[in-house]
C-alpha positions in Angstrom: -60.8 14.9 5.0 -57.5 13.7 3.7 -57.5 11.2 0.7 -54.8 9.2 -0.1 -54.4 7.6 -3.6 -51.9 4.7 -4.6 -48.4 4.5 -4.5 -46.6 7.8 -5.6 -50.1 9.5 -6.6 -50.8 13.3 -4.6 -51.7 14.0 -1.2 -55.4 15.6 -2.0 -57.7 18.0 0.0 -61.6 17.9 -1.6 -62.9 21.7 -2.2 -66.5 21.2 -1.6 -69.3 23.6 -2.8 -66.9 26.0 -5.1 -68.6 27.3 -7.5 -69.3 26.6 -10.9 -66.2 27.2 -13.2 -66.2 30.8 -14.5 -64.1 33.3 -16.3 -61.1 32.7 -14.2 -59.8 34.5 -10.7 -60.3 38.5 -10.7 -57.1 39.7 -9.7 -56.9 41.6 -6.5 -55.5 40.8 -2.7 -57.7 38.2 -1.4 -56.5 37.4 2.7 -58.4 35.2 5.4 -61.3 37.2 7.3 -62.7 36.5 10.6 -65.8 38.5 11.2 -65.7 42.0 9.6 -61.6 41.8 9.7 -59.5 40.5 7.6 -55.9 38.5 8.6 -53.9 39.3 6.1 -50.0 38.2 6.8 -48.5 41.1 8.3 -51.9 41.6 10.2 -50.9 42.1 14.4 -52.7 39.1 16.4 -52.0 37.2 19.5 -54.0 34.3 18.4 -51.5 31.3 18.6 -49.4 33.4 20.3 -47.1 32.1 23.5 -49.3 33.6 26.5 -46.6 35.7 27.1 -46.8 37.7 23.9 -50.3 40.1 24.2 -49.3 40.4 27.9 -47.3 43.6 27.0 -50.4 44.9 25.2 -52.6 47.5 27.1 -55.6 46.9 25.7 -56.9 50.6 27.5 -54.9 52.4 24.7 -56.6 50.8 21.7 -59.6 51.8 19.5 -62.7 50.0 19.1 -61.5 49.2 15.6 -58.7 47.9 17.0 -60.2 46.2 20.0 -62.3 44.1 17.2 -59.2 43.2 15.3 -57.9 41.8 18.5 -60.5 40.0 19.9 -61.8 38.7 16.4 -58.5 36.7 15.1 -58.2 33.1 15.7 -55.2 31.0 14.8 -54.5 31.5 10.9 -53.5 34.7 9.0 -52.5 35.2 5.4 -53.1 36.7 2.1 -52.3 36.0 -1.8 -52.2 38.9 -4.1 -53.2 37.7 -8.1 -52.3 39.4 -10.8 -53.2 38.7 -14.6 -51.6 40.4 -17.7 -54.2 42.1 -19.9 -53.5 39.9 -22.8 -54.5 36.3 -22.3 -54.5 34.2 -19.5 -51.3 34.4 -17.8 -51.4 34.3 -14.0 -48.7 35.8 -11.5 -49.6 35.3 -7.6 -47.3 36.3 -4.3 -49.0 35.4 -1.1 -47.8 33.8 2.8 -49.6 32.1 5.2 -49.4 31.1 8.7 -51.1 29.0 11.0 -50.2 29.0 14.6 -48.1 26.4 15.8 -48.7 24.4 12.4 -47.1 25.7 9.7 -46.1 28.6 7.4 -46.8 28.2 3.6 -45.0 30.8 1.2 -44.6 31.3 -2.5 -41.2 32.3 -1.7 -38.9 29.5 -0.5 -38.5 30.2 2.9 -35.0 28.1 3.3 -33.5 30.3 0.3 -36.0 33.8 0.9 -36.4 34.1 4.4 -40.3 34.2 3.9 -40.5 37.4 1.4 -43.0 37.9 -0.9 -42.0 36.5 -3.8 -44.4 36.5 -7.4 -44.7 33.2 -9.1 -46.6 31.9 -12.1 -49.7 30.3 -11.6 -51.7 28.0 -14.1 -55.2 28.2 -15.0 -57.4 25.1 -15.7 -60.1 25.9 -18.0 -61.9 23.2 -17.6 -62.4 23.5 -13.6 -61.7 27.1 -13.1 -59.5 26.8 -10.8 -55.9 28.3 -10.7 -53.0 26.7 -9.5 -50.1 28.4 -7.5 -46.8 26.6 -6.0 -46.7 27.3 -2.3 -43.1 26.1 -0.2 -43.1 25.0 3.4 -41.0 25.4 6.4 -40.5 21.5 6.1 -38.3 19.6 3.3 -41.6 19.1 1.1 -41.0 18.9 -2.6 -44.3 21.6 -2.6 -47.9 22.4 -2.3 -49.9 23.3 -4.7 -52.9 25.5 -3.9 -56.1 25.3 -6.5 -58.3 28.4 -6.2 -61.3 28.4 -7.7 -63.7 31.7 -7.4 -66.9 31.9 -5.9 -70.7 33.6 -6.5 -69.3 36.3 -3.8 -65.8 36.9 -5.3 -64.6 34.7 -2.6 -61.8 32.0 -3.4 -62.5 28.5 -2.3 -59.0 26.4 -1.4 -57.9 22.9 -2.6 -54.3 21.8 -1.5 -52.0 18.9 -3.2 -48.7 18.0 -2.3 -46.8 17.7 -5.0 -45.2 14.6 -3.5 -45.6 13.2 -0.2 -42.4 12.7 1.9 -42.9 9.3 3.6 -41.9 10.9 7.3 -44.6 13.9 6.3 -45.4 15.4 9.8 -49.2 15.1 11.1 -48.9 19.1 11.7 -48.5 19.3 7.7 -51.6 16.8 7.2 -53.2 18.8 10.2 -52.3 22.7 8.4 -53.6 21.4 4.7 -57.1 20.4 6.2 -57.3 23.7 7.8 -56.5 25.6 4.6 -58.6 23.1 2.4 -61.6 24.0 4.9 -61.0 28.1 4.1 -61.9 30.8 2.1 -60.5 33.6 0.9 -61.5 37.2 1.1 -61.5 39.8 -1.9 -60.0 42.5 0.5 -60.6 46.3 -1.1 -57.4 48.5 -0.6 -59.0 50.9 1.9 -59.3 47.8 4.7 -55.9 47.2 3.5 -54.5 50.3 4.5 -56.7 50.4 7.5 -55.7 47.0 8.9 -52.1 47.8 7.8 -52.4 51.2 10.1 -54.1 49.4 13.7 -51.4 46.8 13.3 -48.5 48.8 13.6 -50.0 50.9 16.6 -50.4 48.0 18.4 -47.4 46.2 17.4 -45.7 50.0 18.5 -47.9 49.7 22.0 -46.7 46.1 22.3 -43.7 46.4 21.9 -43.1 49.4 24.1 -45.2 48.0 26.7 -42.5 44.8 26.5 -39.8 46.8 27.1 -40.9 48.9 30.2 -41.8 46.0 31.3 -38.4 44.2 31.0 -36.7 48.1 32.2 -38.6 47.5 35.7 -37.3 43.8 35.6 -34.0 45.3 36.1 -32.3 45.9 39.7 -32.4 49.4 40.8 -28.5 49.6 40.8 -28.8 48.1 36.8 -31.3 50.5 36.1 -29.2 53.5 37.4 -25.7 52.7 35.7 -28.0 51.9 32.1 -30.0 54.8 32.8 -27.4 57.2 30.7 -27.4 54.8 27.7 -31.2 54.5 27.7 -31.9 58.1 27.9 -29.5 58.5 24.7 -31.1 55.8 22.7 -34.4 57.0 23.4 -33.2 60.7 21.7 -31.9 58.8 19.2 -34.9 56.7 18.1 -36.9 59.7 17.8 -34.4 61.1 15.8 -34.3 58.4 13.3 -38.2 57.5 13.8 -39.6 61.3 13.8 -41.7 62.4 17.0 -45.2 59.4 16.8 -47.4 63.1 16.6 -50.8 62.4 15.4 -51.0 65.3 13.2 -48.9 64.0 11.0 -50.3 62.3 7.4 -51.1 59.0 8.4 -48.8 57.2 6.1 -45.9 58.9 7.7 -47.6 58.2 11.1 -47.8 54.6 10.2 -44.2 54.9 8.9 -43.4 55.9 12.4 -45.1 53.5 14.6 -43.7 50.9 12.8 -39.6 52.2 13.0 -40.5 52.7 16.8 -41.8 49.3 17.2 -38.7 47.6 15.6 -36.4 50.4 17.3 -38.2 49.3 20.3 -38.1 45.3 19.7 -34.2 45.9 19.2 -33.6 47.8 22.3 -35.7 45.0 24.5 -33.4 41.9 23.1 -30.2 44.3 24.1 -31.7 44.8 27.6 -32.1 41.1 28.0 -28.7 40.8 26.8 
């Protein structure tokens, strides 16, 4: 529920049933999980998506693991990444999130960054337990400050604040800080890391390809025949630069693969449309 204070005082989002205050936030990569997945920003999901988008996707090539990670998502994805300097108290944090259709918050300024991870300081409150991080928006907002407070289960519970409310502030911005306000936060271990980060680029790879066949038999048969030259070079070319996608390979240089493919791929599709 949003609470709104007197003139000039923060716009406030309640954190209800955090735990006590403890010893601070463990650092780690803590991301938003649906189910037994977690969302972190760079996850692949059609959730929010236009209806378009997954359409490319053939579901018939994709794992079970993946299949989950699909069918599991719903409309928000993100992560934050806390780090803490082994003397004292001194909090870092770099995170992004992004809720479909509502917003995009970012430690990095997305106006100036273009919506990279970027590491900021973060305060801790003794007192509450809670730390507090300076998140930007994609909307001229002075700033939003995230409070994270950990739970019981290693969990982080969410309170937002603006910083200052603009007096134009959109309802999608009142809308996206209730729906981060009523979240938690993950701890996610490096191994579903890397796993998560692995499914996403296959299917980003098989979505992406599937888009561009698709947009290939779009084309007239006479197009299709006087590109058909230029296509069969790029194709050589992108396995050139990408490597051969050869499932033998180590898995980080697979993953490497898929992903130069898929943007190789994504490239190629916006030239076709061209």
């Amino acid at each position: 529920m949003l609470i709104k204070a007197g003139a000039g005082a923060a716009l406030a989002l309640g954190l209800a049933g955090a735990a006590q205050a403890g010893d601070g936030i463990e650092p780690g990569r803590y991301a938003i999980k649906q189910g037994g997945n977690f969302y972190n920003y760079h996850t692949f999901s059609c959730a929010g998506q236009s209806a378009f988008y997954c359409g490319y996707l053939d579901e018939k090539l994709l794992t079970p693991e993946e299949q989950s990670l699909l069918d599991d998502a719903d409309s928000v994805i993100g992560d934050i990444t806390i780090q803490k300097s082994e003397k004292g108290d001194n909090y870092a944090a770099a995170g992004n999130f992004y809720l479909s259709r509502v917003c995009t918050l970012s430690t990095a300024d997305r106006s100036e960054d273009e919506g990279r991870y970027i590491t900021v300081p973060c305060k801790m409150t003794p007192d509450s337990g809670e730390l507090a991080c300076l998140f930007h928006a994609d909307y001229d907002i002075p700033g939003i400050t995230f409070y994270m407070k950990q739970n019981p289960d290693k969990s982080l519970s969410l309170r937002l604040e603006m910083v200052s409310e603009p007096e134009d502030l959109p309802q999608n911005y009142r809308d996206c800080m209730t729906e981060m306000s009523s979240r938690k936060l993950a701890w996610e271990p490096q191994k579903d890391y890397e796993d998560n980060m692995f499914m996403s680029a296959r299917m980003r790879y098989f979505r992406n390809d599937g888009e561009l066949n698709a947009k290939w038999n779009d084309l007239s048969r006479e197009k299709r025949k006087e590109l058909l030259p230029a296509q069969r070079k790029w194709i050589k070319s992108k396995d050139k630069f990408c490597g051969p996608i050869d499932p033998k390979k180590d898995r980080v240089k697979l993953m490497s693969a898929y992903e130069c493919h898929a943007a190789m791929t994504e490239k190629r599709t916006y030239e076709l449309e061209q």
